[in-house]
N, C-alpha and C positions, 0 to 999 in steps of 0.2 A: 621485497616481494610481498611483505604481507599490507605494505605500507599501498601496493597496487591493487589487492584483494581487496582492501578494507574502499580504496576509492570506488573502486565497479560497485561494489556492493552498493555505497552511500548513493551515487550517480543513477542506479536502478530504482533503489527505493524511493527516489526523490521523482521517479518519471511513475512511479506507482502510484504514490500521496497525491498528484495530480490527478490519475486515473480514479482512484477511491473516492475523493472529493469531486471528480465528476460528475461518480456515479450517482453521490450522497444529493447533490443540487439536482439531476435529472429526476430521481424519484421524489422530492421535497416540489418541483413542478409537478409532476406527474399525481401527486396526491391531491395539491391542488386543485387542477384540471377534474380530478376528478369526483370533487366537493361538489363543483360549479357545473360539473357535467358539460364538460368539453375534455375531449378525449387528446389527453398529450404524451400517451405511450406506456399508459400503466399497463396494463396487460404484457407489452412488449419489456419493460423492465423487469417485472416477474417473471419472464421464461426466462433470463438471461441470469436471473438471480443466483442459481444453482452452477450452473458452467462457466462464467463469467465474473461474476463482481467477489462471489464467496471466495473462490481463490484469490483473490485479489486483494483482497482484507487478509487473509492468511497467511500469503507468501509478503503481506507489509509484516504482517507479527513476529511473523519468524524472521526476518532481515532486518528488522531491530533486534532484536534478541541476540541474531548473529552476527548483528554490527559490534553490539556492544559485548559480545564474547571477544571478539578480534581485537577491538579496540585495549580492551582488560587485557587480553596476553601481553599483546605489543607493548603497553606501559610496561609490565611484570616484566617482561623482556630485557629494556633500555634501563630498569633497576637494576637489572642481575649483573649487566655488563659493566656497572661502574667498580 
């Protein structure tokens, strides 16, 4: 069971990491863009900053944190039962 918890988790976080490193390249263009003054969505990144990406960086923190709680048990676990 906990060996299925600990996958979801890794399996989500791992579709998170892509999302967060999306989000990190569309603003690293979008600053760009707007050095050069060509518009590539900065404006649109920063409204999305607060509802969208923040959480998205924080529920990765916490799901490492919580991966590697699970993980830590699960070892501690498979000691106790020898």
């Amino acid at each position: 069971m906990i060996a299925k918890i600990s996958n979801l988790i890794n399996n989500l976080l791992t579709a998170n990491v892509f999302f967060v490193l999306f989000s990190f390249v569309w603003f690293i263009i979008a600053i760009v863009g707007k050095y050069t003054h060509i518009p590539l969505g900065l404006l649109v990144w920063q409204s999305l900053w607060e509802p969208l990406f923040l959480p998205a960086i924080s529920v990765l923190m916490g799901g490492a944190i919580l991966s590697g709680t699970v993980s830590y048990i699960s070892k501690s676990l498979d000691r106790s039962s020898f």
